[in-house]
C-alpha positions as protocol buffer text, in pm:
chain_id: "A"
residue {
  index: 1
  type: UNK
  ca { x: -3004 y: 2728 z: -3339 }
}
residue {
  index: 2
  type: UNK
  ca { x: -3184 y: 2408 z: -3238 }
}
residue {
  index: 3
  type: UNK
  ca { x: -3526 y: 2690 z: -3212 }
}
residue {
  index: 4
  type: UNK
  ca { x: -3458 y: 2775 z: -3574 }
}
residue {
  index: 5
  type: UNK
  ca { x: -3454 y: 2402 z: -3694 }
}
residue {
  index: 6
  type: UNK
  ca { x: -3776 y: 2319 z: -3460 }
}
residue {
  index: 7
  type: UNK
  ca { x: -3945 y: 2694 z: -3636 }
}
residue {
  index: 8
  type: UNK
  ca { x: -3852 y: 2519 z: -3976 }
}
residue {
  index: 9
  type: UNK
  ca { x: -3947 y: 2203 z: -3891 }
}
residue {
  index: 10
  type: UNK
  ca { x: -4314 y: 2337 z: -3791 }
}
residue {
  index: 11
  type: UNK
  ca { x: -4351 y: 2551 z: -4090 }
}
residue {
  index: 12
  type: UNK
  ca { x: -4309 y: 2303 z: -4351 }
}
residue {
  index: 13
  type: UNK
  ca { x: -4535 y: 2064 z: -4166 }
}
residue {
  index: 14
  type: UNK
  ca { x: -4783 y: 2319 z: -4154 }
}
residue {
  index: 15
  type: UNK
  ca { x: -4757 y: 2375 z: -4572 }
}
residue {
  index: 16
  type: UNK
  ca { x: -4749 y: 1998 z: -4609 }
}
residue {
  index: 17
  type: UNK
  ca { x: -5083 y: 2014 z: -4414 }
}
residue {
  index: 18
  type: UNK
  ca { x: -5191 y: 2280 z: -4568 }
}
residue {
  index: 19
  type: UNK
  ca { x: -5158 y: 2113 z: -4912 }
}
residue {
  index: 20
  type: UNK
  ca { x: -5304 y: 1798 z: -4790 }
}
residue {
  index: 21
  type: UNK
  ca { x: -5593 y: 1979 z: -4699 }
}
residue {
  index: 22
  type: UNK
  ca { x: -5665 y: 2161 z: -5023 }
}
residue {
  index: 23
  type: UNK
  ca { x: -5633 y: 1839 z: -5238 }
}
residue {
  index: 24
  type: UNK
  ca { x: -5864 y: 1635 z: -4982 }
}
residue {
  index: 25
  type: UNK
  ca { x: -6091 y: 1951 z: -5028 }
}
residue {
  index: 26
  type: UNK
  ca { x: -6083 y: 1951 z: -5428 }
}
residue {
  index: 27
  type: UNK
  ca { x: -6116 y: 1554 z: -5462 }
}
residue {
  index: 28
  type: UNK
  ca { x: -6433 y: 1579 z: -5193 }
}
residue {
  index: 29
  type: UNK
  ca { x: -6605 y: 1808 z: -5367 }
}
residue {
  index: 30
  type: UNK
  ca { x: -6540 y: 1665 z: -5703 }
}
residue {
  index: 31
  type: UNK
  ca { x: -6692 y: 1351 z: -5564 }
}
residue {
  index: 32
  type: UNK
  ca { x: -6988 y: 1544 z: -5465 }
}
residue {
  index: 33
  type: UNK
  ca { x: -7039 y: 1718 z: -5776 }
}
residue {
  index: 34
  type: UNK
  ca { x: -7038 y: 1327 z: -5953 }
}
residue {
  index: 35
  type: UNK
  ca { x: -7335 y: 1233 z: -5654 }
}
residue {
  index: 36
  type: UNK
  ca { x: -7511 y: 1460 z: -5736 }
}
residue {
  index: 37
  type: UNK
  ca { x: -7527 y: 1416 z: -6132 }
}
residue {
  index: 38
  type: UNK
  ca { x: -7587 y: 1050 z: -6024 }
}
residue {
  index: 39
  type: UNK
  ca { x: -7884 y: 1187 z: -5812 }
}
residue {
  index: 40
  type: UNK
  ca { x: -8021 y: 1383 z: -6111 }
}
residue {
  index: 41
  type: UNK
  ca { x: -7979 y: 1156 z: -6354 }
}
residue {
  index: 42
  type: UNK
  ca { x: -8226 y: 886 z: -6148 }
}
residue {
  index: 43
  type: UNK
  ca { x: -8483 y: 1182 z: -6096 }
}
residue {
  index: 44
  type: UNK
  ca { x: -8467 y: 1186 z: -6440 }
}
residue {
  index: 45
  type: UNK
  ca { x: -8826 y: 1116 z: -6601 }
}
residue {
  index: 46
  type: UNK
  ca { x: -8662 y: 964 z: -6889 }
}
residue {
  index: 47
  type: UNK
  ca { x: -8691 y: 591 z: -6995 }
}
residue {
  index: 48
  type: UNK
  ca { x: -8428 y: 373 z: -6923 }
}
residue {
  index: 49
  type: UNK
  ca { x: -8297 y: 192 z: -7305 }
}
residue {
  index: 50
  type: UNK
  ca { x: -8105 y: -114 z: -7213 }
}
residue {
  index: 51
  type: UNK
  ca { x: -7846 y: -200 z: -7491 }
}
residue {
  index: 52
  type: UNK
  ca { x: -7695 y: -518 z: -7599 }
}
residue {
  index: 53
  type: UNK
  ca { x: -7338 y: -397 z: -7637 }
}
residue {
  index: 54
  type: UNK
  ca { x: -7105 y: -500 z: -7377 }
}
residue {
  index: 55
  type: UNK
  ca { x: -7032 y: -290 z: -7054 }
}
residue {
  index: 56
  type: UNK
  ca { x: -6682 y: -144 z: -7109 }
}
residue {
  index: 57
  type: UNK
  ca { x: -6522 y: -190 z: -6724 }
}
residue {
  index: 58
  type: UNK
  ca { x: -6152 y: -143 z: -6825 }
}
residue {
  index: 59
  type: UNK
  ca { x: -5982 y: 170 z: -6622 }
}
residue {
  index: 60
  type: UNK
  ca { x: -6132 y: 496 z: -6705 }
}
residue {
  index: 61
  type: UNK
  ca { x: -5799 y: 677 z: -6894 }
}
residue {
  index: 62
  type: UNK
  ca { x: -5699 y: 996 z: -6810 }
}
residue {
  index: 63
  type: UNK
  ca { x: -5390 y: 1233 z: -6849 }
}
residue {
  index: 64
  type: UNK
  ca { x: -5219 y: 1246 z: -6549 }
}
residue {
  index: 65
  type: UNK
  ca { x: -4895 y: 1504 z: -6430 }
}
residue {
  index: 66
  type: UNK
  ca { x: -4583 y: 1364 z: -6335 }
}
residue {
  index: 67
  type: UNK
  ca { x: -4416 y: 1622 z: -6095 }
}
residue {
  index: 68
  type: UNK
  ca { x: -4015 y: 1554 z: -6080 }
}
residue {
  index: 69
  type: UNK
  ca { x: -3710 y: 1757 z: -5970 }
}
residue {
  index: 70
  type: UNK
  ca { x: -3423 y: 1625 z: -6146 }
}
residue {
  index: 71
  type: UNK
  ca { x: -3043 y: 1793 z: -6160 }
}
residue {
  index: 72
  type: UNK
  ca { x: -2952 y: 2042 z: -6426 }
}
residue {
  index: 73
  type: UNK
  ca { x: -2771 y: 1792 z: -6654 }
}
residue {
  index: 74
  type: UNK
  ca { x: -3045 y: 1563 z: -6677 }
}
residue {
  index: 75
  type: UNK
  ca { x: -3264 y: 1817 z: -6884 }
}
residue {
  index: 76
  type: UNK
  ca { x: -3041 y: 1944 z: -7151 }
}
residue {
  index: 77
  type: UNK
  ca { x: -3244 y: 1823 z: -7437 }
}
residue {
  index: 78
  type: UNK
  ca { x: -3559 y: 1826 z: -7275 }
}
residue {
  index: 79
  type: UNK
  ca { x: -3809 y: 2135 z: -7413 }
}
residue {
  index: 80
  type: UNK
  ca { x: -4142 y: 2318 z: -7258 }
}
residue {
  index: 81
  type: UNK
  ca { x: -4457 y: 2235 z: -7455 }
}
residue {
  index: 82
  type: UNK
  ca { x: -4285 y: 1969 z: -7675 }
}
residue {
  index: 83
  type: UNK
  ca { x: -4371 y: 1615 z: -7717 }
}
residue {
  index: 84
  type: UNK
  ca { x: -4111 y: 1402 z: -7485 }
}
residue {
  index: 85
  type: UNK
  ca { x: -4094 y: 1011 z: -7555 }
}
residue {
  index: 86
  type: UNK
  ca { x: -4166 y: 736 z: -7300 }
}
residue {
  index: 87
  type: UNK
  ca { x: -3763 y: 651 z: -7294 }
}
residue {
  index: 88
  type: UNK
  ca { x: -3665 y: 1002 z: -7235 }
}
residue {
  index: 89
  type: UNK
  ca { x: -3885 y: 1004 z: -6930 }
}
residue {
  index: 90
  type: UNK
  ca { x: -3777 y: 686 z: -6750 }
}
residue {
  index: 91
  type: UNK
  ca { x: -3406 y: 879 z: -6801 }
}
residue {
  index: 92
  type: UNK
  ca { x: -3576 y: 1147 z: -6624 }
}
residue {
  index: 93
  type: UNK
  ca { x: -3738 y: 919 z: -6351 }
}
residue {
  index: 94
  type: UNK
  ca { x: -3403 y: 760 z: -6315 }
}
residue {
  index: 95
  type: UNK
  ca { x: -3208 y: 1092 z: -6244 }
}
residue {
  index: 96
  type: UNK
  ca { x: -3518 y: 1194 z: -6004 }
}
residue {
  index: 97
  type: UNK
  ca { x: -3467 y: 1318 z: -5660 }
}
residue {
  index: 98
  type: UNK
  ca { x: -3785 y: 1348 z: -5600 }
}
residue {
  index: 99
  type: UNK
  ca { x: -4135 y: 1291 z: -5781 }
}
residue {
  index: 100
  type: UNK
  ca { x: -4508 y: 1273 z: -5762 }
}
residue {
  index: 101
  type: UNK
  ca { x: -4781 y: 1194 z: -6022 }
}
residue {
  index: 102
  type: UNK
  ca { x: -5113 y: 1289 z: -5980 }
}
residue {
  index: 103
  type: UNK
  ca { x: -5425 y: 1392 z: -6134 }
}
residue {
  index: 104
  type: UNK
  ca { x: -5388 y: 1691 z: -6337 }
}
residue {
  index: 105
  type: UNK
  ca { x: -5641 y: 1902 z: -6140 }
}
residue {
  index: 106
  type: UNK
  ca { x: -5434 y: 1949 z: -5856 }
}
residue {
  index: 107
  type: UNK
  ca { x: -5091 y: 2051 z: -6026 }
}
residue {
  index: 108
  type: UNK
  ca { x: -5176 y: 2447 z: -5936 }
}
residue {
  index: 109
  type: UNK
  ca { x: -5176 y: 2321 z: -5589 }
}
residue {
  index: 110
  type: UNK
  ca { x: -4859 y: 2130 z: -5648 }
}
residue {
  index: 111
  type: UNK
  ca { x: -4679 y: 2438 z: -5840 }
}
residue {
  index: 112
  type: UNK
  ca { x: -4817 y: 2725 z: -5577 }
}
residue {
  index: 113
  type: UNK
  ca { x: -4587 y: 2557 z: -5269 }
}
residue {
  index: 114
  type: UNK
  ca { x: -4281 y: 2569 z: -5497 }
}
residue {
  index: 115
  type: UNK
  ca { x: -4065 y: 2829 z: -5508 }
}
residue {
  index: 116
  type: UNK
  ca { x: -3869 y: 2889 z: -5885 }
}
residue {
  index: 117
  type: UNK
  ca { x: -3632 y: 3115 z: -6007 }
}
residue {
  index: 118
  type: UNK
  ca { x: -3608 y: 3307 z: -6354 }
}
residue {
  index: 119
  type: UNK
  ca { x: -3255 y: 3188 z: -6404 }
}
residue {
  index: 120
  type: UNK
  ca { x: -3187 y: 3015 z: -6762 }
}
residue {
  index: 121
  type: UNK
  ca { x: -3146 y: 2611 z: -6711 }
}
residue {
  index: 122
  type: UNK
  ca { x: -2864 y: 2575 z: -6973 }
}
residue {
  index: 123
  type: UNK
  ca { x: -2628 y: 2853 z: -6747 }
}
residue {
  index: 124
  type: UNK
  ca { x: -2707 y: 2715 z: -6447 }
}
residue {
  index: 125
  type: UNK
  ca { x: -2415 y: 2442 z: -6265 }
}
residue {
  index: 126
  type: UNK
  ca { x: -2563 y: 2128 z: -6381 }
}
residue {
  index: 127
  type: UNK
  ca { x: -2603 y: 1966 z: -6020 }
}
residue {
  index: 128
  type: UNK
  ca { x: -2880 y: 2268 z: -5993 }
}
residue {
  index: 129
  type: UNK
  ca { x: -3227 y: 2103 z: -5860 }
}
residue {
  index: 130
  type: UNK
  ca { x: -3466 y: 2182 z: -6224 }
}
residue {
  index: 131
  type: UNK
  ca { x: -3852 y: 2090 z: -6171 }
}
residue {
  index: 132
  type: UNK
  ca { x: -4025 y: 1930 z: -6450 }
}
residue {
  index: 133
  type: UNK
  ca { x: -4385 y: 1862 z: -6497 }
}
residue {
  index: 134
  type: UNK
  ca { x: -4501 y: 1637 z: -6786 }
}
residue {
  index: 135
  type: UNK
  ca { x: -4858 y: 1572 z: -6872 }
}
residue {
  index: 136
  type: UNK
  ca { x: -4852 y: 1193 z: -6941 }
}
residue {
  index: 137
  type: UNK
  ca { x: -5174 y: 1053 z: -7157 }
}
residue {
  index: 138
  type: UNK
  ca { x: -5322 y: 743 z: -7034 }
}
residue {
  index: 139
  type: UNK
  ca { x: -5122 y: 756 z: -6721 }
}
residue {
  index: 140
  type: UNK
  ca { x: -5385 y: 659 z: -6510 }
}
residue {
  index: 141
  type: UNK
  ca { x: -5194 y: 359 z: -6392 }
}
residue {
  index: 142
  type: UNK
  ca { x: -4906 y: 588 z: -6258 }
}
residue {
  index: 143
  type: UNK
  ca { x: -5077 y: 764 z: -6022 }
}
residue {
  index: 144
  type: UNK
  ca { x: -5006 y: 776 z: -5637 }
}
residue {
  index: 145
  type: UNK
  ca { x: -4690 y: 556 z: -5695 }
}
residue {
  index: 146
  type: UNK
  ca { x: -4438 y: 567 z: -5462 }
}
residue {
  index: 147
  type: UNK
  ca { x: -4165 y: 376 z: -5603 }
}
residue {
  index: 148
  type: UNK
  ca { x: -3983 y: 509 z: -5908 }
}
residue {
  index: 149
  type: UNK
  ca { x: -3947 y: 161 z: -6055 }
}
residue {
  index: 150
  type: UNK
  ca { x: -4349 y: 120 z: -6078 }
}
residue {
  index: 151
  type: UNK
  ca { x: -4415 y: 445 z: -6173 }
}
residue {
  index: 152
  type: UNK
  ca { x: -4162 y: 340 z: -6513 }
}
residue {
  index: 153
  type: UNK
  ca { x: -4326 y: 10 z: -6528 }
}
residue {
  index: 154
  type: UNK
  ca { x: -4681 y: 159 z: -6565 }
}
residue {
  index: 155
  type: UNK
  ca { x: -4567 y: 451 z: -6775 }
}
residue {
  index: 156
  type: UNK
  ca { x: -4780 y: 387 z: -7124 }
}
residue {
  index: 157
  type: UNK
  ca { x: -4545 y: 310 z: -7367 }
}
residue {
  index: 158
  type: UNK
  ca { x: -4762 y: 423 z: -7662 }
}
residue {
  index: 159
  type: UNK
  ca { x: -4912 y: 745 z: -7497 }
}
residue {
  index: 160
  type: UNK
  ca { x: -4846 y: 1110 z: -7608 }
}
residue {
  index: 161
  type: UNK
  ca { x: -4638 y: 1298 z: -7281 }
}
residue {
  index: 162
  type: UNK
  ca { x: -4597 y: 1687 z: -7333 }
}
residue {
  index: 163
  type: UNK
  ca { x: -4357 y: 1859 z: -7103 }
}
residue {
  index: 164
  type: UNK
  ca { x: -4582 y: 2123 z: -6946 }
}
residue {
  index: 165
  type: UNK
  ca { x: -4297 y: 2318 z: -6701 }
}
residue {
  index: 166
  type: UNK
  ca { x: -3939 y: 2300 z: -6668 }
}
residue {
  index: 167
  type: UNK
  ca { x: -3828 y: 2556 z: -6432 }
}
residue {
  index: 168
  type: UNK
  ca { x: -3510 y: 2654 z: -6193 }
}
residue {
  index: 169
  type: UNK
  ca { x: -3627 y: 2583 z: -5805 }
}
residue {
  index: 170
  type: UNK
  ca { x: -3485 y: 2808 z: -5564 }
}
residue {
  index: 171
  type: UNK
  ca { x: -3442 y: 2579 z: -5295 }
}
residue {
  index: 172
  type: UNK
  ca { x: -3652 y: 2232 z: -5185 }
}
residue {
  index: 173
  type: UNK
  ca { x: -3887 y: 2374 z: -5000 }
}
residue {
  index: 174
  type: UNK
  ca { x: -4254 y: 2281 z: -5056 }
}
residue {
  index: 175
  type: UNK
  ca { x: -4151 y: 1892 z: -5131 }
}
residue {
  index: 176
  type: UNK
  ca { x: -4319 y: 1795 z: -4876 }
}
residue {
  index: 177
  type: UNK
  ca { x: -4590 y: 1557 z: -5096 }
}
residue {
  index: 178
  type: UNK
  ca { x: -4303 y: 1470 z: -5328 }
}
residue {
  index: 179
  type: UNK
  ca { x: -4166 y: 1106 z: -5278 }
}
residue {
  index: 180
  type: UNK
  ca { x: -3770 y: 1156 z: -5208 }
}
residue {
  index: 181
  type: UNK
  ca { x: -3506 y: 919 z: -5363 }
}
């Protein structure tokens, strides 16, 4: 038995590294791909026009994807591809067992380790682990947050969130990235 838990063990550290690797993979050769337009754009034979309006340096905004897994109950008025309000989310973040926000790019990644079921979420038992993804606009401050009450905190107040995915998981494997509650 103790061989089984040690094979387990193993395995999951192997998909957690795994999908470590593929996001450090996607975000390195996104940053390459923004060199090199840098590169080209100073090879560029074109004048330089210097302007008198100020340089905007606030945050550069950007949807991000708020990954949760939240019991059945939780969810009940919560609909795929609908517009979900900034209170009804911190519910959602308070019920969450585990969560992750990150850059919309690498939710495929996210989504491929998880394993869901085609079972309907208002039959299920409510204490039934549901995973939720919501696209939050302007959620650039919420990203890589590890503590639920900081990831509320930063949570715009005025942005548009659409719930992307609300699916059944078959089990809690392929949490690894998640933070746990």
């Amino acid at each position: 038995m103790p061989d089984l838990f040690e094979n387990l063990r193993r395995s999951l550290d192997d998909i957690s590294d795994n999908i470590s690797r593929h996001i450090d993979n996607f975000v390195s050769s996104k940053e390459q791909k923004t060199q090199q337009k840098s590169v080209n754009r100073a090879r560029s034979s074109q004048p330089t026009v210097i302007s008198s309006k100020p340089v905007d340096n606030s945050p550069q905004k950007f949807t991000v994807a708020l990954h949760l897994v939240v019991p059945a109950f939780v969810v009940n008025n919560t609909i795929e591809n609908h517009l979900i309000t900034a209170s009804d989310i911190e519910k959602l973040i308070d019920n969450a067992r585990y969560f992750l926000c990150t850059k919309s790019a690498v939710t495929d990644l996210i989504e491929e380790s998880l394993k869901f079921t085609n079972e309907n979420i208002s039959t299920i038992h409510e204490r039934s682990e549901i995973y939720i993804r919501i696209n939050v606009r302007d959620g650039q401050e919420m990203l890589d947050k590890k503590v639920p009450y900081i990831l509320k905190r930063n949570l715009p107040s005025h942005g548009q969130s659409v719930v992307i995915k609300i699916a059944c998981l078959e089990d809690l494997s392929g949490l690894e990235a998640f933070n746990r509650i």
